[in-house]
C-alpha positions as CSV (number, residue, x, y, z in Angstrom):
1,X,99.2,116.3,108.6
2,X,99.0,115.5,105.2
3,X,102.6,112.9,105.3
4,X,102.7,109.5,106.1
5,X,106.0,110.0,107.7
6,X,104.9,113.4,109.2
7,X,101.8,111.7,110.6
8,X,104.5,108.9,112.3
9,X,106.4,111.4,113.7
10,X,109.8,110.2,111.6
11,X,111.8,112.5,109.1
12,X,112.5,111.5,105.6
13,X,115.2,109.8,105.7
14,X,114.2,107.4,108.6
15,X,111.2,105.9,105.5
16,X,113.2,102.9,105.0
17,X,112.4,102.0,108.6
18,X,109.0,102.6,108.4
19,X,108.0,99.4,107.7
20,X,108.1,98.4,111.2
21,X,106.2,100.5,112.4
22,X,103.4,97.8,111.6
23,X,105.6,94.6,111.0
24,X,104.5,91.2,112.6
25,X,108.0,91.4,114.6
26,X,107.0,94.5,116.6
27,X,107.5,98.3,116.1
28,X,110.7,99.9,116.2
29,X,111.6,102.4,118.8
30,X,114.1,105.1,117.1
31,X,116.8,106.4,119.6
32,X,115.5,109.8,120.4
33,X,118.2,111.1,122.7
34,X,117.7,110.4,126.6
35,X,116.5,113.4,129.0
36,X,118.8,115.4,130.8
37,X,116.5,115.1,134.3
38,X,116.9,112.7,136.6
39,X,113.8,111.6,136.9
40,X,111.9,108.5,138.4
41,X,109.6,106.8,136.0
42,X,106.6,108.3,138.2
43,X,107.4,111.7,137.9
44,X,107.9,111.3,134.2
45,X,104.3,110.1,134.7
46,X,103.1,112.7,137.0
47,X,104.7,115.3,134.4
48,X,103.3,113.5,132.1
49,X,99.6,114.1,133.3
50,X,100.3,117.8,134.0
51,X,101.9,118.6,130.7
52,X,103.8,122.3,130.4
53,X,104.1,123.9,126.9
54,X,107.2,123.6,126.5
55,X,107.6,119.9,126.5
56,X,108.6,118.8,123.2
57,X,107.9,114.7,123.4
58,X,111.0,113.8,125.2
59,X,109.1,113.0,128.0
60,X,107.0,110.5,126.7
61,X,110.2,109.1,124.9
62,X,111.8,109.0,128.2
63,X,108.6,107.2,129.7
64,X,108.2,104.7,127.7
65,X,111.2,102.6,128.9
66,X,110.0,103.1,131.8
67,X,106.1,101.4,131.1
68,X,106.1,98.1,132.6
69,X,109.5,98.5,134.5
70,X,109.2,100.8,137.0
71,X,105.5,102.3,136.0
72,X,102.9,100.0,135.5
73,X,101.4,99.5,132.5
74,X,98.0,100.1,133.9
75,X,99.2,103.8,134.3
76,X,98.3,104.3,130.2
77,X,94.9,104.6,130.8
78,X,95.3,107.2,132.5
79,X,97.2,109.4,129.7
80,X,94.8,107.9,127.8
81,X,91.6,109.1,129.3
82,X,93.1,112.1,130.6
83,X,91.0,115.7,130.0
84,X,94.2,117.1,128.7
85,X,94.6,117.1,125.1
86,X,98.2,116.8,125.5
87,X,98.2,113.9,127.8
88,X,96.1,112.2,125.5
89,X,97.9,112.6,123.1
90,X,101.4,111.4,124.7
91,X,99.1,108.1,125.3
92,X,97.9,107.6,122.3
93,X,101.7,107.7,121.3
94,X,102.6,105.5,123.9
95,X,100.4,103.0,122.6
96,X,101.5,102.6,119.3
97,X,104.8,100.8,120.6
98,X,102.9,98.4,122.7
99,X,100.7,95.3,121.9
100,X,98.6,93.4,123.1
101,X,99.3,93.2,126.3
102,X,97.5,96.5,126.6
103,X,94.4,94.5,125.3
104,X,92.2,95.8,128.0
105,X,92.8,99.1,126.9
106,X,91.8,99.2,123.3
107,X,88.1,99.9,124.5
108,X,90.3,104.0,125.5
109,X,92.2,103.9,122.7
110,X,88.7,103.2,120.2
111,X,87.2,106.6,122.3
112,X,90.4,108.7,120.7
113,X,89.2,108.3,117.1
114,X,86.5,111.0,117.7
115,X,89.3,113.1,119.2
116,X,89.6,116.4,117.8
117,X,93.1,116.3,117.5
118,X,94.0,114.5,113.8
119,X,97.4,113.2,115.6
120,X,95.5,111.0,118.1
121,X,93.2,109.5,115.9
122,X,95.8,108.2,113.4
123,X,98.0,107.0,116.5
124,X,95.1,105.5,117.6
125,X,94.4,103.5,114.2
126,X,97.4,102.2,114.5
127,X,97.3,101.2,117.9
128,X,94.2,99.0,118.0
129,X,95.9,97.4,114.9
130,X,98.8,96.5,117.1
131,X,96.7,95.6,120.5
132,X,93.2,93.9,119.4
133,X,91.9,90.7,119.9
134,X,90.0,88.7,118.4
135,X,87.2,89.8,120.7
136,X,87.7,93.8,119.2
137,X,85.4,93.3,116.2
138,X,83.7,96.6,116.8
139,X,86.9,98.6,117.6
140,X,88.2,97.1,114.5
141,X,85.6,98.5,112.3
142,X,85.8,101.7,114.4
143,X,89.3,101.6,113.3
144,X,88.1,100.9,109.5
145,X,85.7,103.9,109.6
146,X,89.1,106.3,110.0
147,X,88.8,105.7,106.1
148,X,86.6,108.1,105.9
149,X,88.0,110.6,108.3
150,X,88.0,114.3,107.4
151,X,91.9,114.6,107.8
152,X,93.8,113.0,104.6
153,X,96.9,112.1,106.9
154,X,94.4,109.7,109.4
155,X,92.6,108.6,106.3
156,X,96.2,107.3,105.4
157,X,96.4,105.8,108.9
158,X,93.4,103.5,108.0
159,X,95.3,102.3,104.4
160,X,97.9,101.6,106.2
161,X,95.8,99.2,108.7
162,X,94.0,97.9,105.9
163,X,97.3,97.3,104.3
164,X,98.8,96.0,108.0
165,X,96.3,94.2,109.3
166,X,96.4,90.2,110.2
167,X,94.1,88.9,108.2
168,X,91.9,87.7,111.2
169,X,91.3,91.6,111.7
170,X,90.3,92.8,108.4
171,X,87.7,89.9,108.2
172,X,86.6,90.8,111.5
173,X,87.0,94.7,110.7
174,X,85.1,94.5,107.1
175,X,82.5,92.8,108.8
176,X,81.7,94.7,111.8
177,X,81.8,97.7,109.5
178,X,79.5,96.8,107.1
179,X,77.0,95.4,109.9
180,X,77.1,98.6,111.8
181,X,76.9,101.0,108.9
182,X,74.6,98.8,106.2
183,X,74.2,100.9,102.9
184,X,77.2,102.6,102.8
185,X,80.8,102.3,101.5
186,X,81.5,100.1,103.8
187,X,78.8,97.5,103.4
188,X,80.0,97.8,99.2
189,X,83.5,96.7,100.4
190,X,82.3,93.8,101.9
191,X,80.3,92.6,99.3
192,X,82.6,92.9,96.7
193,X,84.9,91.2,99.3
194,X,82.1,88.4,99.0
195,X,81.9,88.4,95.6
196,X,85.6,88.5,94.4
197,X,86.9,86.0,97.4
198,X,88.2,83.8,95.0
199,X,89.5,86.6,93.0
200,X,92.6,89.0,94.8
201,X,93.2,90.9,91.1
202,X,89.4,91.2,90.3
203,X,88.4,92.6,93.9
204,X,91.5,94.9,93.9
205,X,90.0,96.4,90.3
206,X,87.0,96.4,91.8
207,X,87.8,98.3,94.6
208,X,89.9,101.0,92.7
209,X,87.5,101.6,89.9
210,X,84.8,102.2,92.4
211,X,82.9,105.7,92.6
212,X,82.7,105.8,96.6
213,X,86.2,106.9,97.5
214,X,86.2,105.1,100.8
215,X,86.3,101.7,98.6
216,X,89.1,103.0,96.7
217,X,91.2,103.9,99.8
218,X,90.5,100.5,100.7
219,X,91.4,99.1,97.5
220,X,94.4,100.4,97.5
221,X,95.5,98.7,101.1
222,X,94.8,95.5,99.9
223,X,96.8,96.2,96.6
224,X,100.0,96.8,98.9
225,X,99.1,94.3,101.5
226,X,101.9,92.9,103.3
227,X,102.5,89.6,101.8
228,X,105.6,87.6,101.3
229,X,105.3,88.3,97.9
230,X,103.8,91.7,96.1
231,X,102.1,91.9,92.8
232,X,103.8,95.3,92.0
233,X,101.1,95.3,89.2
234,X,98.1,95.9,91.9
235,X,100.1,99.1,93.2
236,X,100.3,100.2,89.2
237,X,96.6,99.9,89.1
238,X,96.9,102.2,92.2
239,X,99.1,104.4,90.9
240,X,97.3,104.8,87.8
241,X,93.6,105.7,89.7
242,X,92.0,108.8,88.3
243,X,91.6,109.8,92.0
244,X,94.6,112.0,92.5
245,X,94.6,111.0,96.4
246,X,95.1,107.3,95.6
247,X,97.2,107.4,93.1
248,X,99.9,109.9,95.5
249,X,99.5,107.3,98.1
250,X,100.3,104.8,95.4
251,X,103.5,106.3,94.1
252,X,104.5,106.8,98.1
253,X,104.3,103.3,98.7
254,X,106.4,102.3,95.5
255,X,109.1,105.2,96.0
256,X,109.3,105.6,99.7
257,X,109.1,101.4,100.2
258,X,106.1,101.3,102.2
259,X,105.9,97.6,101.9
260,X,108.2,95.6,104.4
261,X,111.7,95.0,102.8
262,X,111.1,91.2,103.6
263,X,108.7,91.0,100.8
264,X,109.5,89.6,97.4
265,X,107.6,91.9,94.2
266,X,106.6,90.2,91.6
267,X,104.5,91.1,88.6
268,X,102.5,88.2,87.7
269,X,99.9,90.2,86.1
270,X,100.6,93.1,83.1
271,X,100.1,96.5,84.5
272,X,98.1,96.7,81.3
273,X,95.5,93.8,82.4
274,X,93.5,96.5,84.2
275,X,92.1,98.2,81.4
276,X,91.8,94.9,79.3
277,X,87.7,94.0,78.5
């Protein structure tokens, strides 16, 4: 699961769309073709929690118009904490099209980032992104920590949360993070956070000529964050890195438009300022 779009379950030509996937205006459900069975919304469920082989997602697809309708909500927590991987992992799905009215949840969906499946953790990245409070702080750095996951497509997950993320989160993410793992990459991005506040182009150069790679991944979300208006000359930066994994995510986010349509680019900055004394 090495591709963004892979890793979001959507095919190539669906990437203009993947923008909201984590857009302030909610995620958007493609149509993925409605199931032949007649089914109630609890027997989708009870299928659901007794998962067959052969059942290729349209199941959850189908169930998910049924969640707060005819299935109550509360019913996620149990994909969620099921003993089936493939349960959990229809949950974990499930989740990322909800918000945060599955607040009381996000405590489940933290537990699925030390799943051994790489397809629920990044679902699960993005889900406490969409369905944290302000009361998540340690979820959110949980979520943060994904940034150093083994798997390069759930490391991806984590820019993208970095890159996503209200800014109330990623304060309250950085933070956590750095409190619960002092003297690591973590604790380094929020010191340079500290340090370059005042700064957005020093901390992103910071960031992305910094020898933990953890800080560069995080450079490189805030050098696409989604603002209304998009120094293309932070992504350069990215898209220059020496680290080959940063500067492919880089030249993703340009070609593929990772950044939400909706945003103006703007180069304010040379490309060349970033190797400038």
């Amino acid at each position: 699961m090495t591709d963004l779009f892979e890793a979001m379950r959507l095919s190539a030509e669906d990437s203009e769309t993947a923008h909201l996937y984590f857009s302030e205006g909610g995620k958007m459900l493609l149509p993925l073709g409605k199931s032949t069975d007649a089914m109630t919304g609890q027997e989708m469920l009870e299928r659901l929690l007794s998962p067959s082989d052969d059942d290729d997602g349209t199941l959850a697809n189908d169930l998910l118009g049924e969640l707060g309708n005819t299935v109550p909500q509360e019913s996620l927590r149990l994909l969620l904490t099921s003993g089936n991987a493939r349960t959990r992992a229809a949950g974990a799905l499930l989740a990322t099209f909800q918000n945060q009215n599955i607040s009381s949840m996000v405590g489940e969906l933290a537990a699925l980032l030390a799943d051994d499946n790489p397809r629920i953790r990044f679902d699960a990245v993005e889900s406490i992104l969409r369905c944290s409070t302000r009361g998540h702080g340690d979820y959110l750095a949980r979520a943060l920590f994904a940034l150093d996951d083994e798997n390069r497509g759930v490391r991806t997950g984590a820019i993208e949360f970095v890159r996503f993320a209200k800014d109330w989160q990623l304060k309250l993410a950085r933070q956590r993070a750095a409190s619960l793992r002092p003297q690591t990459p973590f604790s380094a991005i929020a010191d340079i956070s500290s340090q370059w506040r005042d700064d957005a182009s020093g901390m992103i150069r910071a960031m992305l000529d910094h020898a933990e790679p953890v800080v560069r991944r995080y450079g490189l979300g805030l050098a696409g964050r989604a603002r209304l208006v998009v120094v293309d000359a932070y992504v350069e930066w990215a898209r220059a890195s020496d680290d080959p994994e940063i500067s492919k995510l880089a030249t993703d986010c340009i070609e593929r438009k990772l950044i939400s349509r909706h945003a103006i680019w703007h180069s304010s900055l040379p490309v060349t300022t970033r190797n400038s004394p």
